[in-house]
C-alpha positions in Angstrom: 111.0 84.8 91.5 109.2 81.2 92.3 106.0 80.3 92.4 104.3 79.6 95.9 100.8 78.9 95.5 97.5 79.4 93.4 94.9 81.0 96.4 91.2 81.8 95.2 89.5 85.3 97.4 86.4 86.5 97.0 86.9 90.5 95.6 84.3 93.3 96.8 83.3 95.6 94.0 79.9 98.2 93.1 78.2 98.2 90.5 75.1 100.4 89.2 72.9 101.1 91.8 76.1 101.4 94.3 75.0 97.8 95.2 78.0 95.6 97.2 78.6 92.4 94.9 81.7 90.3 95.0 83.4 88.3 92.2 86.0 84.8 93.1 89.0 85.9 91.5 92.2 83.2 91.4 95.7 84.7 92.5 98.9 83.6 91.8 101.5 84.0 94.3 105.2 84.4 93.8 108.3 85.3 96.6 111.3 87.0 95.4 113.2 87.8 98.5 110.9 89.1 101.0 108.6 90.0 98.7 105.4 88.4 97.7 103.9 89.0 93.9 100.1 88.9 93.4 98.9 87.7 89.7 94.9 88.3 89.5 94.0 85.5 87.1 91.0 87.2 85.3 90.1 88.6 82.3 90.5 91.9 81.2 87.3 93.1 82.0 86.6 91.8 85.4 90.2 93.2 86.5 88.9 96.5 85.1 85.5 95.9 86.7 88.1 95.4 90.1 90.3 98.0 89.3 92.9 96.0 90.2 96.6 95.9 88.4 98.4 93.2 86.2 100.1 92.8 89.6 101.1 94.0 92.8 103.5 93.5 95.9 103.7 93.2 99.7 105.7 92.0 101.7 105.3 90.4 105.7 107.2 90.8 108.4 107.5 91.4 112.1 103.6 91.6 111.8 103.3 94.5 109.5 102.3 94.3 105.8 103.3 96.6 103.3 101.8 97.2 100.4 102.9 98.4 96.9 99.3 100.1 96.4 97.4 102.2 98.1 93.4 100.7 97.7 94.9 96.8 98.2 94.7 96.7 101.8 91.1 94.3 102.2 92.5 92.2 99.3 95.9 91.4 100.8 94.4 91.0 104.0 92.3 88.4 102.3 95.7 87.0 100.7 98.0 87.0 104.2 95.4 85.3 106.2 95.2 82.3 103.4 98.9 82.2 103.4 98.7 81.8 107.2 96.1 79.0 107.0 98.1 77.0 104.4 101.1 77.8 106.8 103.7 79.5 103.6 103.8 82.1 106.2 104.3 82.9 109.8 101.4 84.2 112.2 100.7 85.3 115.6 97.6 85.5 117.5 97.5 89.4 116.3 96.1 89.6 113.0 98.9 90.8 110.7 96.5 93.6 109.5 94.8 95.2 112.8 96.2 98.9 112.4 99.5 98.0 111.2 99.7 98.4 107.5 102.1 100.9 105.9 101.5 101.5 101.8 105.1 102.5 100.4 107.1 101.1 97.6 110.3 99.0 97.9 112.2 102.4 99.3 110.5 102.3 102.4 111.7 100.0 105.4 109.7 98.0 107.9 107.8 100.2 110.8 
């Protein structure tokens, strides 16, 4: 597994009062095959304020996205469309994301 990039995203949460804030949060992304690693770099509390894991997978291709965990998809949207811009991975004119992600685990093969 290598290191591809450090990509901030701004993370949607609620908090008391069911009131919509969001918190930057610093991810580091790693490519094992074709599969990409997200590493939230935040504390402890603010990941559990998230509720997002230590880290979690997805992989790209043929423009569909899987994703290791259900509840990720607005996050790795986030993620893929930075990846595009910086150009570490390929795009179309059709957003990756626009009806076509599939939550599974590695056992499941591309739709």
């Amino acid at each position: 597994m290598h290191k591809v990039v450090n990509t901030s995203i701004d993370v949607k949460y609620r908090h008391a009062g069911n009131v919509i804030a969001y918190l930057t949060v610093e991810f580091e992304i790693y490519r094992s095959s074709t599969r990409l690693f997200a590493v939230p770099r935040i504390c402890v509390e603010d990941r559990r304020l998230l509720n997002l894991p230590v880290q979690f997978s997805f992989r790209v291709q043929e423009e569909v996205v899987m994703v290791s965990e259900p509840g990720l998809q607005e996050i790795v949207k986030q993620l893929v469309e930075n990846l595009k811009t910086l150009e570490l991975i390929e795009g179309t004119e059709k957003d990756y994301l626009d009806n076509n992600v599939v939550y599974g685990t590695e056992e499941l093969s591309f739709v």
